[in-house]
Structures are given as structure tokens and as C-alpha cells.
C-alpha positions in Angstrom: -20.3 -8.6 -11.9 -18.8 -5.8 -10.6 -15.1 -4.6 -10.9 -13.2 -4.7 -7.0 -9.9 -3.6 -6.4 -9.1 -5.7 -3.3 -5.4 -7.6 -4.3 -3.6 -8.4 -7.6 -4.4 -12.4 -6.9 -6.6 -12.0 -10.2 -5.2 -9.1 -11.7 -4.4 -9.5 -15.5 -0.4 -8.0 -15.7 -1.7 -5.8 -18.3 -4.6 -4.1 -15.6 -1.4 -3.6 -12.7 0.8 -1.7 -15.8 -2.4 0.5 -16.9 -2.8 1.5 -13.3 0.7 2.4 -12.6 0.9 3.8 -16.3 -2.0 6.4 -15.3 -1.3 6.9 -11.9 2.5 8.5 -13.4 0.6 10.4 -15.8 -2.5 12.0 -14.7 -3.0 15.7 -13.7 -5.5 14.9 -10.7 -6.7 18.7 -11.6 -7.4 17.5 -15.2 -9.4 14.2 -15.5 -12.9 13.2 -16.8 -15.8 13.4 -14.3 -17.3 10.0 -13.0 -21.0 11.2 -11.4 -20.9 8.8 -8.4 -21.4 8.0 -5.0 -19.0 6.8 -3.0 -18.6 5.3 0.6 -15.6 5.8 2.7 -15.4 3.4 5.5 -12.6 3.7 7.6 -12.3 1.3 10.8 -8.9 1.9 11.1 -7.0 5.1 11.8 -5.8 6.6 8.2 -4.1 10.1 7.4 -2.4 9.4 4.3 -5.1 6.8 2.5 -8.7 8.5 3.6 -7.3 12.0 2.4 -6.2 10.6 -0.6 -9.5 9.1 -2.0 -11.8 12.0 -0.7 -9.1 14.2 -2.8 -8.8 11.9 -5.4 -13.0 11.5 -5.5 -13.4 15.0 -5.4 -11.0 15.4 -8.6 -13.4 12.9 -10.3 -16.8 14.6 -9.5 -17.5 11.2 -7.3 -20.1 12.3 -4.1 -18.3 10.9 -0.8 -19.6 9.5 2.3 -18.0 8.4 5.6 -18.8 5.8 7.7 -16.7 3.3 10.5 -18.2 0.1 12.5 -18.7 2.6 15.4 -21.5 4.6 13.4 -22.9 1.9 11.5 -25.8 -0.4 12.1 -22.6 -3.5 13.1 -22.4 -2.8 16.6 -26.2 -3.9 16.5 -25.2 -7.3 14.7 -25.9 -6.5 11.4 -24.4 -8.8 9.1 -21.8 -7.9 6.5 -24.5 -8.8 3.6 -27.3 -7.0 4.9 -24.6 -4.1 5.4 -23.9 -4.0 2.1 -27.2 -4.4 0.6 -28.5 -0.9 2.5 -25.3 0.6 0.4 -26.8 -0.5 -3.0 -30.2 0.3 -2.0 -28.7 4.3 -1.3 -27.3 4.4 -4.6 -24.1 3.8 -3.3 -22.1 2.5 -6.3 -18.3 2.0 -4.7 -16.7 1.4 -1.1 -13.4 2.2 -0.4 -12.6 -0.3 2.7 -10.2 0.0 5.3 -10.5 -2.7 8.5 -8.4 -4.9 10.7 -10.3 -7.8 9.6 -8.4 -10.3 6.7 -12.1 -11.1 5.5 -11.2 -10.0 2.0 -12.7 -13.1 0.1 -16.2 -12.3 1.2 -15.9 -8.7 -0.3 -14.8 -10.4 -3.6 -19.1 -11.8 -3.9 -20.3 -8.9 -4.1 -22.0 -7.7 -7.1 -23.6 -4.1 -8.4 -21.0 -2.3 -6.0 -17.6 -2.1 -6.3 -15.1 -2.5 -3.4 -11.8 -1.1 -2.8 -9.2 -1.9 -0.2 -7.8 0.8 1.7 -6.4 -1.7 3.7 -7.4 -5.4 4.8 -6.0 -6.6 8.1 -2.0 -7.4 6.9 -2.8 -9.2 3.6 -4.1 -6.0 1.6 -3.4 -2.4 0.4 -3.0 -2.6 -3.3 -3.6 1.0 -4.0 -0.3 1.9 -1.3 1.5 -0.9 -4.3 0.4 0.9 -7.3 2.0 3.9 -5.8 5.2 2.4 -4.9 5.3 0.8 -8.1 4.8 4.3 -10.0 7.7 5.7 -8.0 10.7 2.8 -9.2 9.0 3.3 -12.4 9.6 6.8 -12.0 13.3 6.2 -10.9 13.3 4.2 -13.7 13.9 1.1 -11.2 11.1 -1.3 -12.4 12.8 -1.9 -15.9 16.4 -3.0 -14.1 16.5 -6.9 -13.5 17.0 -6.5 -9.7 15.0 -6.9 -6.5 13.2 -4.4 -4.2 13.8 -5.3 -1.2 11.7 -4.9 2.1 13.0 -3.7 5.7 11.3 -3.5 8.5 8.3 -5.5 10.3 7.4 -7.5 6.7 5.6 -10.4 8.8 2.6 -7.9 9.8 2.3 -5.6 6.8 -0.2 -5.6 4.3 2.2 -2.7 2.1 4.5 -6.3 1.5 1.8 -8.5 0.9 -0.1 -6.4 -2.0 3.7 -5.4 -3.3 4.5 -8.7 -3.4 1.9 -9.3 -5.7 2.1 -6.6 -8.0 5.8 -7.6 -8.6 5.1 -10.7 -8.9 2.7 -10.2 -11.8 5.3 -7.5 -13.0 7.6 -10.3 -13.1 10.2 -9.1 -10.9 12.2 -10.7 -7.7 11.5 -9.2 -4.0 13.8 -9.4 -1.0 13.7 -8.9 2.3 16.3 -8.1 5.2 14.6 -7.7 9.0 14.5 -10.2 12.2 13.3 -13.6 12.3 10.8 -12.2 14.2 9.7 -10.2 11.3 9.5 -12.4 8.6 6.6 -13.4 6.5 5.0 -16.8 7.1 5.0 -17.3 3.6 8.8 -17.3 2.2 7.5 -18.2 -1.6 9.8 -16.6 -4.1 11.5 -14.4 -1.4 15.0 -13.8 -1.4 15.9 -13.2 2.5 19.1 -11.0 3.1 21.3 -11.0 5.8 23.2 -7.5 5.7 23.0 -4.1 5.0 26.0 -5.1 2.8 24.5 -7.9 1.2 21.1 -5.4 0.3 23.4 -2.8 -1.4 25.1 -5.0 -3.1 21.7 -6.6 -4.4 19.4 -4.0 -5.7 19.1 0.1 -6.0 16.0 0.3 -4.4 14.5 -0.7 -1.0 11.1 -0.1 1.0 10.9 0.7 4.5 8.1 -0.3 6.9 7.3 0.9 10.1 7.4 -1.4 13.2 3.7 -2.0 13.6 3.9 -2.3 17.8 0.1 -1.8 17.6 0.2 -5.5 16.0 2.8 -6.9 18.3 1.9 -8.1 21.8 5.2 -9.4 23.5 7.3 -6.6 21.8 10.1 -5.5 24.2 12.2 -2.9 24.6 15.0 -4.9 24.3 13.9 -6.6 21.2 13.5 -3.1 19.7 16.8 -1.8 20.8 18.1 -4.8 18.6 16.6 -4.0 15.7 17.4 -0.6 15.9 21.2 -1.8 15.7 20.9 -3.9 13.1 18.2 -2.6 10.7 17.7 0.7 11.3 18.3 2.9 8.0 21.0 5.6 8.7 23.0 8.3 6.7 26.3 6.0 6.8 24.7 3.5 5.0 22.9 5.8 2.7 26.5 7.2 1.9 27.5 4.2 1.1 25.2 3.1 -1.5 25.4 3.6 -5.3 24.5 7.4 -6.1 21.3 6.1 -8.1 20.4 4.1 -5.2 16.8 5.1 -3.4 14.6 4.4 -0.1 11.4 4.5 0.2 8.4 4.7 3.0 5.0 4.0 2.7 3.9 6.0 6.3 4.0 7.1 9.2 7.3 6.7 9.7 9.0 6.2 12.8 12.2 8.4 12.9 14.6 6.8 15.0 13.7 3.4 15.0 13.6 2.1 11.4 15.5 5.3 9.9 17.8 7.5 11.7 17.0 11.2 11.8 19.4 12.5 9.5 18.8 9.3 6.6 15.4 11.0 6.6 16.6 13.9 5.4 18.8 12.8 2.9 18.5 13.2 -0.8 18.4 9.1 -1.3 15.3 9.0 1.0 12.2 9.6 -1.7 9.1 9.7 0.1 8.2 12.7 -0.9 8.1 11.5 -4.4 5.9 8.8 -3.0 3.8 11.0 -1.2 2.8 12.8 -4.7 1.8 9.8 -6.2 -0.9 9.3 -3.4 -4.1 11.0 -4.9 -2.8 9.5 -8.6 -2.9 6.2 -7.1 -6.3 6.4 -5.9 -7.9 8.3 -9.0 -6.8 5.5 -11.4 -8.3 3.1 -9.0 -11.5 4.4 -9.0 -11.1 4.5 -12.9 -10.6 1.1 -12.7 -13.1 -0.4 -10.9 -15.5 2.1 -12.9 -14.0 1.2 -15.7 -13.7 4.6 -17.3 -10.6 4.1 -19.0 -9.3 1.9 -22.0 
């Protein structure tokens, strides 16, 4: 059976802490070749994650192709099995997944190819985890006995869903602090907060997420004018915190809505540290699935 990277549902704790252990370590211009062939298929709009593998897959010596349901043989009615069968008969050895769709499970059958997610619907995006992850670890944040705690539109993102997993394998608490509105279904081992206060006071390091209006029908301006008041990031409150205290952002980012301008540009605000860990994150991935390291 074939190795997929598609959540941390069945992930051994010792697989996540590899992943994260690599991804802090590796020289992306310095790693073992893995002859290959990979696909890239991208349904969804991606800066950030496509670059990232096609870097991170041409650092490894891995051949990429691009495809998207708009140039493939499923606007004809192609099944997903057949789909994937015409992969393995090209030679195609790994697909790197990105979709609207929350069909995850029927990804997980597949044998003699291994699957990736770049991004399931809102219930997947483990390599955006391992990333985040490697970042507290490198603020040596992952080691301290205190939440990370989500802001922002948590009930539609799949950067929550897949970090809520890896931390819960890791064995360490989440939060989260946004609208009602914005809440995840699923409240399981979730510590909700109620304050900016109450969130400093709680932990040194939080995660913003972008409200995803692309997902949200009856979204008004009025609505987001609340939020802004209440949740938005700014420099006060990064002034505020504790000086080892640190924000992060998965991206895009939406200045002026769930951070301020200026608490972008502050020192607290480490998504540029984030952002290096992006080509990392996906090398040891494919490692993984290829199982090329120990």
C-alpha cells in the first residue's frame, strides 16, 4: 500500500515529529535526489502551496506535471478511479492534490500512487501544519505547556483542522478566540476564549486566519465591520503582549481586516519565518510519502 499524506488522523506521533524535525533542518539546496514523477493538480487558486512543491520537487530531482479539473478528462464525466488509474498507467508515482471537495477518504484507497493534500475543501492542509509547527518549534514555543490559539474564520479553514491534529498528536492544547459565527462545528478539546486579554494571558503564540468571504454566502458588511472591532490584530495589542510573544499567518493575508497595517509590520508578526519554512515543508513531505528517510 502506498504512503499518502492527506491528514494526521493516522499519523504515528513519531512520523508528525520526523516531519517537523526535517522540515527545520534541511538545506532545500542540499538534499538526496528522488527520480520521480510527480502530478500537480491544482483546482483551486494557490500562490504560496503550488510554488512550493514545484520548488521543493525540483530540489529533489522529482519531474513535475500540472493539471486542474478544467484540463482534465472530469469535465467529460470521468470518474475519480478511472482518473487516477491513467496517472499510474503514465508512470505517475505521486499527486499533490489541492480541491474544494472534502472527498479526502476516497483518496486514502488508493494504492501504487501516493497522494498529497495541498488542500481538501476545509478539513485538510497538513503540509501548511507541518510548517507552522516548525516555526513554534523554532521559537521554541512547542516545548512550553501552553496553547496556540486560532483567530480568525476557524469554522471554514482547513489550516485549523490539519493543526488541530498535529497538536493533538503532539499532545498539546489549542484555543480559539473569533465570532460565533466563526467557530468550528466540532468544539472537541477546544479551549474557546473570549478576549484579547484572556488570549495574552493564555499562551505566547497565536495563528491568524484570513476571513475566507469566498466561503461565506450571507457575509455582510456589517458583520465584518464587527469583527474587525473585536478581533482584528493591531500594534496596541501587540505592545501589549509578553516580549517573547509571536503571531503568525498562514496566507494571503488580508491587511486591515484580521491584522491592522502597522501589527503587520511589527517585529512580533513572524510570517516571514513561516514563509521560509514553506519549500522545507513540502520536501520532507515528499520524503515521506517516498519514504526516503529513516
Amino acid at each position: 500500500m502506498s504512503k499518502h499524506l492527506l491528514d494526521f488522523k493516522d499519523t504515528d506521533k513519531k512520523d508528525i515529529e520526523k516531519l517537523i524535525d526535517i522540515t527545520g533542518k534541511i538545506n532545500p539546496e542540499k538534499t538526496n535526489k528522488i527520480p520521480s514523477i510527480s502530478l500537480l493538480k491544482f483546482d483551486e487558486p494557490s500562490t504560496r502551496t503550488r510554488l512550493s512543491f514545484s520548488v521543493a520537487a525540483y530540489r529533489l530531482g522529482i519531474k513535475t506535471f500540472e493539471s486542474s479539473d478544467i484540463s482534465s478528462a472530469k469535465v467529460k464525466g470521468e470518474s475519480l478511479k478511472h482518473e487516477i488509474e491513467t496517472y499510474k498507467a503514465m508512470g505517475i508515482e505521486s499527486l499533490v492534490i489541492r480541491t474544494k471537495e472534502d472527498n479526502i477518504d476516497e483518496y486514502k484507497e488508493f494504492e501504487d500512487i501516493s497522494v498529497i493534500s495541498g488542500g481538501f475543501g476545509t478539513s485538510s492542509h497538513p503540509t501548511q501544519a507541518i510548517l507552522d509547527a516548525t516555526t513554534l518549534d523554532k521559537f521554541n514555543k512547542l516545548e512550553k505547556d501552553l496553547p496556540v490559539i486560532y483567530i480568525g474564520d476557524v469554522k471554514h479553514s482547513r489550516v485549523f483542522e490539519s493543526g488541530r491534529q498535529l497538536f493533538a498528536s503532539l499532545g498539546k492544547n489549542v484555543g480559539v478566540f473569533t465570532h460565533e459565527s466563526f467557530l468550528p462545528d466540532d468544539l472537541t478539546n477546544i479551549e474557546v476564549l473570549n478576549s484579547w486579554d484572556e488570549v495574552l494571558e493564555a499562551t505566547e503564540a497565536i495563528e491568524l486566519l484570513r476571513v475566507q468571504k469566498e466561503r461565506i454566502e450571507d457575509l455582510e458588511d456589517s458583520d465584518l465591520n464587527e469583527y474587525i472591532k473585536k478581533y482584528q490584530l493591531t500594534n496596541e495589542i501587540l505592545d501589549k503582549s509578553e516580549d517573547d510573544f509571536i503571531a503568525l499567518h498562514p496566507m494571503p493575508m488580508n491587511v486591515d481586516i484580521e491584522i491592522s497595517e502597522k501589527a503587520s509590520l511589527h517585529n512580533k508578526f513572524k510570517y516571514i519565518e513561516q514563509l521560509s519554512f514553506g519549500v522545507p515543508s513540502r520536501i520532507a513531505s515528499y520524503m515521506y510519502v517516498m519514504e526516503q528517510y529513516d
